[in-house]
N, C-alpha and C positions, 0 to 999 in steps of 0.2 A: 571451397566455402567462400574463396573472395568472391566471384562469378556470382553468388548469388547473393551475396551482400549487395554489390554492384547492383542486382537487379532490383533488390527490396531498396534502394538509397534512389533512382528512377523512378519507382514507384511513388516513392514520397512527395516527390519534386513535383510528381503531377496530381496527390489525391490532399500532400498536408500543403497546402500556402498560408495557414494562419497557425499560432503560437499549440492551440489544441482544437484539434479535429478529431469531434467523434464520428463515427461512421456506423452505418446501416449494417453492419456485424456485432451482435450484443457483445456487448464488454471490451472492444476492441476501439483505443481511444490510439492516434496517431501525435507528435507533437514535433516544432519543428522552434528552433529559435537563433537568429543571426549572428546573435552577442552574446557574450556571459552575461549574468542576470544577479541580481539578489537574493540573498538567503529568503527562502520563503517558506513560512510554516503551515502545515498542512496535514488532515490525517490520509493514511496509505490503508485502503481495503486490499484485502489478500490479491496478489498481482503478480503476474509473470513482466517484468521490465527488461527489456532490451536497446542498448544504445548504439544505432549503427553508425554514428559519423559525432566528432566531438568527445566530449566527456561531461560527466554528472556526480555531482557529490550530496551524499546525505549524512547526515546527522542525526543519530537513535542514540536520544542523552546524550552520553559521550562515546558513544562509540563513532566510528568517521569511515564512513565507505563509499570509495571512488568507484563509479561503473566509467567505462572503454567500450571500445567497439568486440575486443577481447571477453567479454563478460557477460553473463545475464543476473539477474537479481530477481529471485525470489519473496515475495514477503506472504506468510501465512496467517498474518492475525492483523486484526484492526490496530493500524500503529502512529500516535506524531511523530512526525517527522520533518525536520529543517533539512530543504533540498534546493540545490543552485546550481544551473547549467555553467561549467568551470571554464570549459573551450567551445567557443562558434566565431563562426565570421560570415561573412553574406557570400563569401566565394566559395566556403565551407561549413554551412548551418549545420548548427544539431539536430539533429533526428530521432525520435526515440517512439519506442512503442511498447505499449501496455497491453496487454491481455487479462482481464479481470479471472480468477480462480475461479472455478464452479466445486464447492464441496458436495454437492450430491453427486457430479461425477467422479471426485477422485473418490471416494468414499466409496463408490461401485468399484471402482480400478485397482481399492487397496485390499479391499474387501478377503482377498485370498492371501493376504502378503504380509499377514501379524510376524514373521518369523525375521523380515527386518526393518522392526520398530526399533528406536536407537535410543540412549543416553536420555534421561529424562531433561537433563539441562538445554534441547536445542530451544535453538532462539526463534524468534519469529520472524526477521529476516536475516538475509543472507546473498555474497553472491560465488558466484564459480565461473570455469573455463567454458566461455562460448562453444555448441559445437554444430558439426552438419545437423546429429539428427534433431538439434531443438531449431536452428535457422531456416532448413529447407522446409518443413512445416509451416513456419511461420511465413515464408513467403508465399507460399501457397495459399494461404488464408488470410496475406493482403489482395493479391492478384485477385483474387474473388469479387475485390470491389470496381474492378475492368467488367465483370459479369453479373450485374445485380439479380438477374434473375436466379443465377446459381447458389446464392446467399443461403437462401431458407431450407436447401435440402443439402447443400455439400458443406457449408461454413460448422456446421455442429459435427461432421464426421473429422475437420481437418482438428476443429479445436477437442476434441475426443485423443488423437492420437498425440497431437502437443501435450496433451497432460499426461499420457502413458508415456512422451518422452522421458517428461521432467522428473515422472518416479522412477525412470533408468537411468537418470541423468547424477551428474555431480552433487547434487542436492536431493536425492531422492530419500534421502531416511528422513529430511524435514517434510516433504513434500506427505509422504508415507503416514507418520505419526500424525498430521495436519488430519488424515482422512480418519484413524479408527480412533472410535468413538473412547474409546476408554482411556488411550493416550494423555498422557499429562499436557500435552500442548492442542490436543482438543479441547481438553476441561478448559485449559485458560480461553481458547477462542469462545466456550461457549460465555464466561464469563465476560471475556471483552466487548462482545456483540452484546451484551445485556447492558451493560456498563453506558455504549454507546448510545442506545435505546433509553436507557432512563439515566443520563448522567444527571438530570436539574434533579434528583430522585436524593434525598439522604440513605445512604448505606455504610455499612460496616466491614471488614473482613470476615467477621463469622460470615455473614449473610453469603460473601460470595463463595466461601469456601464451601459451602452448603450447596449452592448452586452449582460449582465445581464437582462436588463430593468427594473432596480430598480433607483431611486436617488442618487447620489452618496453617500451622509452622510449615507443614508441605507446599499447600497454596503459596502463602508468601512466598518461599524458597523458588517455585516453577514460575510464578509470574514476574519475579526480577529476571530471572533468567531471561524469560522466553521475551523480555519488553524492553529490559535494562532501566524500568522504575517501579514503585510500588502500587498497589492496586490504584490508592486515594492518590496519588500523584497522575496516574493515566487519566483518573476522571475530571480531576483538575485543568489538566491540559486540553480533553475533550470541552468542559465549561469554557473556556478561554478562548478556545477555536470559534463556537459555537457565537459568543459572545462577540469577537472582531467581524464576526459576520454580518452579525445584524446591523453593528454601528456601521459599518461601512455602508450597511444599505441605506443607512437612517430611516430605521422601521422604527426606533424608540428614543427615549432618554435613557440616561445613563443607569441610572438608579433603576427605571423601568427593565432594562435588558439584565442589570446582575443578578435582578428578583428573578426573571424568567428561566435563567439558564444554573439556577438552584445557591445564590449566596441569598444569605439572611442580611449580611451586614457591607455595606458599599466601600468602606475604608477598606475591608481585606479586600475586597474585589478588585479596587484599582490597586494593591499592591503588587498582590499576585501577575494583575495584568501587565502592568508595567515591568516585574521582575521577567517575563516571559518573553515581552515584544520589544522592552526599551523603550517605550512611550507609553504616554495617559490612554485609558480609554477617549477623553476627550481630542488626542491628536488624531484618532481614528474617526471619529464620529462624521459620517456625512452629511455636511448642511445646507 
């Protein structure tokens, strides 16, 4: 397995030279960084993450999870997430790569497999023990970008059997439950993907339990679990994200951006924001 770490860590050196590189294989983003960095808040769309060189730490609320070269990381549901490259140096950069989820395929993959759907408590991410059969895949379906022509017909077969690793993998009853439909950690994804969609949106927890179609006391109970916050606290954190975005862009005023991204009232806005980032909206604002 080193041998072809070695090789995917080659690879990088010649296709990532900038911090995040995406590439001409959908969903497949490369990233590369010199130095440790700053805690950076961000949302995680469902992802397969692998760290070959360095190490990576994230933060889901309070939970605290180190990825290694040892490791992959799973995340199956739309998640914030505080993430900071811990170990690089320019003799030994981080390297990391992502592979976006495709739930119509695992959804086809799991489709036979209801018999091991697991504990209704799993979370939405997760990580486990690195192995051959999820690495030597996945260098195969970097190597693809040495071959751009071979992208469009072989890149959907390699990332097809990466996901049939990953539900034989150390994490395959998350992975599993992620695909069938009726699963308690599907209802929540279907709700997080809503949430996400119209978080400037005023809603309730009935509303999402309804869209779940679970009970509400269920609801709440699966989506602490599966998020480690409560529904109205993810869509909080989605407004807030949404919100450092724009100021940084400097598309608006202040008061302008907290109407858009769904506050009525600008004092909670900047509380929130600040209790979140450690700064004003104001110290973000691009001028």
């Amino acid at each position: 397995m080193e041998t072809t770490r070695q090789s995917l860590i080659e690879l990088m050196r010649f296709h990532c030279t900038v911090p995040k590189q995406k590439t001409p294989i959908p969903g497949l983003t490369l990233f590369r960084s010199d130095a440790p960095t700053e805690p950076v808040r961000s949302l995680y769309d469902p992802r397969l993450c692998v760290v070959l060189q360095g190490r990576k730490e994230l933060i889901l609320e309070r939970e605290h999870i180190e990825i290694g070269p040892s490791d992959y990381l799973v995340v199956v549901l739309d998640l914030p997430v505080t993430a900071r490259v811990a170990e690089a140096n320019p003799h030994r950069p981080h390297y990391a790569i992502t592979l976006d989820l495709d739930p119509a395929i695992i959804a086809e993959l799991v489709a036979d497999k209801s018999e091991r759907r697991s504990a209704t408590k799993t979370k939405g991410a997760a990580i486990a023990g690195l192995t051959a059969d999820i690495l030597e895949p996945l260098e195969r379906l970097v190597r693809l970008l040495d071959r751009p022509k071979d992208i469009e017909t072989l890149a959907p077969l390699v990332q097809r059997e990466l996901f049939y690793r990953l539900i034989q993998g150390g994490l395959g009853d998350m992975v599993v439950e992620s695909g069938l439909g009726s699963s308690n950690l599907s209802r929540i994804a279907r709700t997080t993907a809503w949430i996400k969609a119209n978080f400037d949106q005023p809603v309730d927890v009935a509303t999402l339990a309804d869209i779940a179609g679970m009970s509400q006391t269920s609801y709440y109970r699966a989506f602490k679990a599966a998020t480690a916050m409560s529904p109205l606290q993810f869509r909080t954190r989605l407004r807030l994200h949404e919100a450092r975005r724009r100021l940084q862009l400097g598309i608006d005023k202040i008061g302008s951006i907290a109407f858009a991204v769904g506050y009525e009232n600008q004092s909670q806005f900047n509380r929130e924001y600040r209790k979140l980032f450690g700064r004003s909206p104001g110290a973000d604002l691009s001028r």
